[in-house]
N, CA and C atoms as an extended XYZ file, in Angstrom:
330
Properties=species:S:1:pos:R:3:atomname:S:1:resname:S:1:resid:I:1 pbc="F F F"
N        69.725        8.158       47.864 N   UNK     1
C        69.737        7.208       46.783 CA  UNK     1
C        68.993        7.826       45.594 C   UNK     1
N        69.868        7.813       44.197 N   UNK     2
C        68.824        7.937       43.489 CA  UNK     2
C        67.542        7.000       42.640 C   UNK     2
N        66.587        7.670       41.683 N   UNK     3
C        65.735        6.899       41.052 CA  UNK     3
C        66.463        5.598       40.467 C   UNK     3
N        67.306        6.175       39.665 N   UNK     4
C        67.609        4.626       38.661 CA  UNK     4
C        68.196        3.925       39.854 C   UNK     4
N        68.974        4.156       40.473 N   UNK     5
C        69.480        2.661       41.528 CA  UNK     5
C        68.476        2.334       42.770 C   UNK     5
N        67.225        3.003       42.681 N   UNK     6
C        65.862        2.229       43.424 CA  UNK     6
C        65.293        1.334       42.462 C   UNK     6
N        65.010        1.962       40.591 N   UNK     7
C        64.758        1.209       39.779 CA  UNK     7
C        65.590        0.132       39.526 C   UNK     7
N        66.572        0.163       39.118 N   UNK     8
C        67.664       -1.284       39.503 CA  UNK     8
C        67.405       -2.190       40.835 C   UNK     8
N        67.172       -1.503       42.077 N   UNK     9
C        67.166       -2.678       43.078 CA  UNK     9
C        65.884       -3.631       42.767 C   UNK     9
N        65.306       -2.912       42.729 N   UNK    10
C        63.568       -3.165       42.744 CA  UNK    10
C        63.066       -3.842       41.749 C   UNK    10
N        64.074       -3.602       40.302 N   UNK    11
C        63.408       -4.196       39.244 CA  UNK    11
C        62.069       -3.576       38.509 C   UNK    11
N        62.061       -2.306       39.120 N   UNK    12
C        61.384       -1.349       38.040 CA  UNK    12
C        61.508       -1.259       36.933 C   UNK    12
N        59.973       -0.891       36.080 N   UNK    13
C        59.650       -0.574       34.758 CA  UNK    13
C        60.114        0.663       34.632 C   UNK    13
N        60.829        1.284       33.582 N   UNK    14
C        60.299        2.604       33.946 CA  UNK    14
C        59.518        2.865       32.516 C   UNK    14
N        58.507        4.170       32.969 N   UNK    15
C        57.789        4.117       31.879 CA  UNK    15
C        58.312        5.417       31.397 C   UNK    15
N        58.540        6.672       31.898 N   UNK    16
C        58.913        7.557       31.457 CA  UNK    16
C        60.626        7.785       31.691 C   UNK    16
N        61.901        7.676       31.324 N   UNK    17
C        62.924        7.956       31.808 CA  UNK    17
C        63.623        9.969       31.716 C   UNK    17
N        62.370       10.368       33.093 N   UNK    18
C        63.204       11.194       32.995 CA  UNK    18
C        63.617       11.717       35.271 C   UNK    18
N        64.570       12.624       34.871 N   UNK    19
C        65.164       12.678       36.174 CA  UNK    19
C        66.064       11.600       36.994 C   UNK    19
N        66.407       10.266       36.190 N   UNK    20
C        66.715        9.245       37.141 CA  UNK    20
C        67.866        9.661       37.962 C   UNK    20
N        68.479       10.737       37.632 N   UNK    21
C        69.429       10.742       38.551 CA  UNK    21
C        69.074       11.566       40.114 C   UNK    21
N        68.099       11.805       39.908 N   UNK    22
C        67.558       12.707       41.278 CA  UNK    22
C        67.503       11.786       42.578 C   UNK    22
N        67.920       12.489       43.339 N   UNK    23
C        67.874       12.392       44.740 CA  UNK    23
C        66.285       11.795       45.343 C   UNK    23
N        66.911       10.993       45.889 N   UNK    24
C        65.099       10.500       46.449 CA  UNK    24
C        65.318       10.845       47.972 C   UNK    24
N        63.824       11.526       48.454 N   UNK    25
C        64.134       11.843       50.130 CA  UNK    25
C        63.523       11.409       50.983 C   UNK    25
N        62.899       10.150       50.310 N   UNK    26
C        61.362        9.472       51.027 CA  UNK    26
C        60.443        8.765       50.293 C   UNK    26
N        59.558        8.642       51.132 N   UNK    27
C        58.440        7.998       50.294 CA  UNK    27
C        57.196        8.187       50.813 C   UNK    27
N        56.182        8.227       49.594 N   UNK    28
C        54.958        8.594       50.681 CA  UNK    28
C        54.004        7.989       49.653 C   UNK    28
N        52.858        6.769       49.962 N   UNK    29
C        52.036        6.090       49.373 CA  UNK    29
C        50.694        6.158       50.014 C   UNK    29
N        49.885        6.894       49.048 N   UNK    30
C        48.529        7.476       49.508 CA  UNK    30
C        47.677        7.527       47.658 C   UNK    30
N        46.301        7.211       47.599 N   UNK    31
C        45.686        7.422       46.550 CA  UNK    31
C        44.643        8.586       46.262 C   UNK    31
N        44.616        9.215       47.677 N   UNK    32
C        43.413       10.186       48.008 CA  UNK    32
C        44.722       11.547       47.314 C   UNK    32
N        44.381       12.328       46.329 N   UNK    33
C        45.222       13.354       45.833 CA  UNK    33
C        45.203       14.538       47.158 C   UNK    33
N        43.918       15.038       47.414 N   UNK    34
C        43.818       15.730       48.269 CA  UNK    34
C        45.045       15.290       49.467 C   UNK    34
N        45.259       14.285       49.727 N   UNK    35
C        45.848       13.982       51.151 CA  UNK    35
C        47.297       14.111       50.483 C   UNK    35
N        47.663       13.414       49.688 N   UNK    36
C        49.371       13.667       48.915 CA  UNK    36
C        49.218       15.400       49.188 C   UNK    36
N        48.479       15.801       48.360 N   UNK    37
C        48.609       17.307       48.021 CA  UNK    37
C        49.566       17.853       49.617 C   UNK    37
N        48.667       17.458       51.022 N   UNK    38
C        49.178       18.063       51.620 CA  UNK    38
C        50.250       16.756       53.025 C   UNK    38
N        50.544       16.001       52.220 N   UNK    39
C        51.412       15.243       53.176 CA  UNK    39
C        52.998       14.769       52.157 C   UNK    39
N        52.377       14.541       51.126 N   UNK    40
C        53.970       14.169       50.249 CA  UNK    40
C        54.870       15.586       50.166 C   UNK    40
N        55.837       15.081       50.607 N   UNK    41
C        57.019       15.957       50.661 CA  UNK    41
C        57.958       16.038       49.670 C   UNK    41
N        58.453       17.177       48.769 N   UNK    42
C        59.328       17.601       47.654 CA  UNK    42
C        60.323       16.038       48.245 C   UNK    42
N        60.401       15.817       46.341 N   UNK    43
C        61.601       14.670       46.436 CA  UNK    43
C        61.554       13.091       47.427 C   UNK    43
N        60.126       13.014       47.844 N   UNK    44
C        59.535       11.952       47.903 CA  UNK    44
C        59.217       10.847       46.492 C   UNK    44
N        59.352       10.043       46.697 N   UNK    45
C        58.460        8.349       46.060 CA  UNK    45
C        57.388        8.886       45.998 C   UNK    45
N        56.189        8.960       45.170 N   UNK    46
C        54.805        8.260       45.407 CA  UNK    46
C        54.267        7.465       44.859 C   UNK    46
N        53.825        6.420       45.582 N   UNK    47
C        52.905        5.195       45.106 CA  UNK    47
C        51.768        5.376       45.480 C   UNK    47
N        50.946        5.275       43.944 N   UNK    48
C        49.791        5.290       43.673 CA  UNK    48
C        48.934        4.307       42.966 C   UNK    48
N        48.085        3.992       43.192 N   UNK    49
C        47.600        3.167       41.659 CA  UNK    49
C        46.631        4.272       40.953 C   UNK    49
N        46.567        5.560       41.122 N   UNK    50
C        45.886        6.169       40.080 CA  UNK    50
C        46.838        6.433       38.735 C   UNK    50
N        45.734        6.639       37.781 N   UNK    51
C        47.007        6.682       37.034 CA  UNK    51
C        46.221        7.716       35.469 C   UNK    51
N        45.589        8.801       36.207 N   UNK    52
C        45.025        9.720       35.520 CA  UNK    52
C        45.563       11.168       35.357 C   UNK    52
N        45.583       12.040       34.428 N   UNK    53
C        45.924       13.157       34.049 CA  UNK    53
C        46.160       13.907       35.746 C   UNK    53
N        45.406       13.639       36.638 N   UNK    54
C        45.414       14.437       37.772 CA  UNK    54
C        46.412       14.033       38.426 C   UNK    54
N        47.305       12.964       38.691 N   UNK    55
C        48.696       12.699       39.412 CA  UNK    55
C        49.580       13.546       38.685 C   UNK    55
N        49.736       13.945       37.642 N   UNK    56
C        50.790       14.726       37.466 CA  UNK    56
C        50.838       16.516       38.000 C   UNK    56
N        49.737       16.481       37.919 N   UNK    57
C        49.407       17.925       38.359 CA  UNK    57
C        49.945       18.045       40.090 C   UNK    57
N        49.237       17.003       40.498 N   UNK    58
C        49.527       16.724       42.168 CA  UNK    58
C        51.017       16.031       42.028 C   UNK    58
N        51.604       15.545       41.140 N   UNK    59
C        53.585       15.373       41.532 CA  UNK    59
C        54.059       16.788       41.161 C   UNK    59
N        53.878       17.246       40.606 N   UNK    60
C        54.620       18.613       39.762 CA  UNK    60
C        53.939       19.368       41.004 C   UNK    60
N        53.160       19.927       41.606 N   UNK    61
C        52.791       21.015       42.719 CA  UNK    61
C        53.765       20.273       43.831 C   UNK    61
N        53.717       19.210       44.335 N   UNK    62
C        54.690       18.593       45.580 CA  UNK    62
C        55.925       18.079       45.144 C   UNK    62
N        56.282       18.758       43.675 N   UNK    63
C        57.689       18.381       44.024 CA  UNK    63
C        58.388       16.854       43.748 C   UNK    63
N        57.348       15.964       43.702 N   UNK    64
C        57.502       14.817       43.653 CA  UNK    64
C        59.425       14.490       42.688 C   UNK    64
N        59.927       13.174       43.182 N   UNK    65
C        61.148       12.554       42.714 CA  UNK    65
C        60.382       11.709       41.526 C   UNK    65
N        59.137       11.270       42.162 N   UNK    66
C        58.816       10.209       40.718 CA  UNK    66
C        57.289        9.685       41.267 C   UNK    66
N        56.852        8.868       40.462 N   UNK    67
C        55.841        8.505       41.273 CA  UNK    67
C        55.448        7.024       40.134 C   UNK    67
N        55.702        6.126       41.523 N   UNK    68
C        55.571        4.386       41.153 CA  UNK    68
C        54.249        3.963       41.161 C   UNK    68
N        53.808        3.252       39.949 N   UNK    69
C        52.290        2.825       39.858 CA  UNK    69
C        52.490        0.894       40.181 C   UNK    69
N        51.598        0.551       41.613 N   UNK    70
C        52.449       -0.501       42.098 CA  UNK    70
C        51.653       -1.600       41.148 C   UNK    70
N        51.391       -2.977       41.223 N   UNK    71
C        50.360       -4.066       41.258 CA  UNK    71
C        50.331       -4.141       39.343 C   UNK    71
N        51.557       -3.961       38.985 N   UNK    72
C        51.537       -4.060       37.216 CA  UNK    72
C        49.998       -3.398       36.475 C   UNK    72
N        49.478       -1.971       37.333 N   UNK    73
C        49.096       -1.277       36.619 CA  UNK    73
C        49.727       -0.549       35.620 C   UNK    73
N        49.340       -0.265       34.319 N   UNK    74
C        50.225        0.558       33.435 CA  UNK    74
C        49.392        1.986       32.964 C   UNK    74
N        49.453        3.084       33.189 N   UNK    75
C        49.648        4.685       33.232 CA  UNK    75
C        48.972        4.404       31.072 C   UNK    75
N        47.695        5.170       30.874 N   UNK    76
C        47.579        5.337       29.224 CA  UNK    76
C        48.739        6.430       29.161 C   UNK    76
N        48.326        6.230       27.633 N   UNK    77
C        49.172        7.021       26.600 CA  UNK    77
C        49.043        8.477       27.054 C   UNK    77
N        47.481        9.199       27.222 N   UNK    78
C        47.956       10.160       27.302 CA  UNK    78
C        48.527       10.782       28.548 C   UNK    78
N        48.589        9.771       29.471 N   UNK    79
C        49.241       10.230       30.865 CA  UNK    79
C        50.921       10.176       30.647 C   UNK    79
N        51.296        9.651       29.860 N   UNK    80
C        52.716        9.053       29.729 CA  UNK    80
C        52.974       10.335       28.580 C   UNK    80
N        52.430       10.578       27.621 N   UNK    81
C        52.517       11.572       27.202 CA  UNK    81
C        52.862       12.896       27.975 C   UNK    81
N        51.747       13.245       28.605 N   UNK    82
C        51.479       14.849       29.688 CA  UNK    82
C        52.802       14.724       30.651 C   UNK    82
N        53.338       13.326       30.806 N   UNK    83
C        54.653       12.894       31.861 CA  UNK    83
C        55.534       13.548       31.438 C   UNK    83
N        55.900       13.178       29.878 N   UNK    84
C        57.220       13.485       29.388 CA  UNK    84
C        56.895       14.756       29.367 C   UNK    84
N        55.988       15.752       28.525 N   UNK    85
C        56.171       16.925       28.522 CA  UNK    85
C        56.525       17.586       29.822 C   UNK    85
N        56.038       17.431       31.135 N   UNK    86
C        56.663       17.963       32.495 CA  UNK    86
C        57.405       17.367       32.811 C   UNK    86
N        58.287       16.534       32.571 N   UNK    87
C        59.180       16.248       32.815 CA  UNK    87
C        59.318       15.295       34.487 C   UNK    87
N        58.352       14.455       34.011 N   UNK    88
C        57.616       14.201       35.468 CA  UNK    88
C        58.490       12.080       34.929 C   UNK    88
N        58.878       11.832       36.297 N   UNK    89
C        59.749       10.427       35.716 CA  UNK    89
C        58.118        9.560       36.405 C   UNK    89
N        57.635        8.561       35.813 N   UNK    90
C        56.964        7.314       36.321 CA  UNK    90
C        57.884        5.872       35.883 C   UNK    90
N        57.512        5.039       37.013 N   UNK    91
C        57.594        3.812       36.722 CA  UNK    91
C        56.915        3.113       37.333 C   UNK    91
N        57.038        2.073       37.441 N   UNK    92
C        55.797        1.005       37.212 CA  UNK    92
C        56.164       -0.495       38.120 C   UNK    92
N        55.511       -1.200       38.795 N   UNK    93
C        56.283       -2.692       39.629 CA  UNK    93
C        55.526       -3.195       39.797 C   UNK    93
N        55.560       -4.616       39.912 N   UNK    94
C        54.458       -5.799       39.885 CA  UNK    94
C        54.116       -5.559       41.168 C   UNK    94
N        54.423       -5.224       42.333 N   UNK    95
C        54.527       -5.383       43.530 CA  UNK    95
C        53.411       -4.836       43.773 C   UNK    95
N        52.416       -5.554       44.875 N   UNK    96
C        51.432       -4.813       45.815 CA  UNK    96
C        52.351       -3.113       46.426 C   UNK    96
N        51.082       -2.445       46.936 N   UNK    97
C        52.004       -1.020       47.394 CA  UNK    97
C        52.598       -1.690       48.849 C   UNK    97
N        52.074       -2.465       49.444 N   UNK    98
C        52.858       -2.669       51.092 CA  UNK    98
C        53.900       -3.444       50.732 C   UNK    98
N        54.256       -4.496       49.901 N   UNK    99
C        55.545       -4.983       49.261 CA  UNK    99
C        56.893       -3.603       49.047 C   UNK    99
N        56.133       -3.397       48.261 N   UNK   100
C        56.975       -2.636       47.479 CA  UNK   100
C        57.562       -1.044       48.899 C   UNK   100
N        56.565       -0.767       49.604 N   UNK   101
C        56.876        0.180       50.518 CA  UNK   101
C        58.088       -0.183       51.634 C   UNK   101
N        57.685       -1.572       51.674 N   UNK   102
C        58.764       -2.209       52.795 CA  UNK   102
C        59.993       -2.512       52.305 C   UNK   102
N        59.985       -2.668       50.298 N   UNK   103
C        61.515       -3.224       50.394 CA  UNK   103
C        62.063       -1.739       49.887 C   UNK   103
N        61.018       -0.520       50.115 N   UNK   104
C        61.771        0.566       49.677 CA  UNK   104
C        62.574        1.027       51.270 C   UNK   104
N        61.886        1.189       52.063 N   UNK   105
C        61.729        1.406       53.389 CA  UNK   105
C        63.727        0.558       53.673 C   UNK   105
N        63.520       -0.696       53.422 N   UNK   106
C        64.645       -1.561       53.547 CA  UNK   106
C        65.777       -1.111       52.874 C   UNK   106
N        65.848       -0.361       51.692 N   UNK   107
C        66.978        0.009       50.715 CA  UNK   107
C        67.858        1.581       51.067 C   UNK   107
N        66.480        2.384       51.590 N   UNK   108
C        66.804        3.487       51.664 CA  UNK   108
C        67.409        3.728       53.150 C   UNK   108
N        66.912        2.912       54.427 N   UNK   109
C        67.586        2.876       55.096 CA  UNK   109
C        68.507        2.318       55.461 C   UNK   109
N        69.080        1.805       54.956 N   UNK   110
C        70.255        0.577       54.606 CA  UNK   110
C        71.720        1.809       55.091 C   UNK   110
């Protein structure tokens, strides 16, 4: 499945539109960077609620498909900025992360 038709099911923000057409291969929701660093897998989801200069560094090294900021946190300017220049897609959902994990969990294995 790709980004934009997870963002369509889900009713995602998106904050940055880039990559939507990419392939999603998973999902993996963790806030500790160190632990993404070595458990999120290329072309994974990640849900995070951080939402500092350092998630992009840690999506761009793993490869990341995108990475969802859950609980209607919103990502500053200059993170959304540093996004677009790498070309890194975020979006954004009202949803707690265990909401939002289960109705991803539900879509993708469908």
């Amino acid at each position: 499945m790709r980004i934009s038709e997870i963002a369509e099911a889900l009713e995602l923000d998106t904050v940055t539109a880039i990559a939507e057409d990419r392939e999603v291969t998973g999902v993996y929701a963790c806030d500790f960077l160190s632990r993404v660093m070595s458990c999120c897998g290329a072309g994974n989801i990640w849900i995070t609620v951080q939402t500092h200069l350092n998630v992009l560094a840690v999506a761009e090294l793993n490869d990341a498909a995108c990475i969802i900021v859950p609980e209607g946190i919103s990502p500053g300017s200059a993170t959304v900025e540093r996004a677009l220049e790498k070309g890194i897609a975020i979006l954004s959902s009202k949803l707690p992360t265990y909401e939002l994990c289960w109705r991803l969990h539900t879509i993708l294995e469908a």
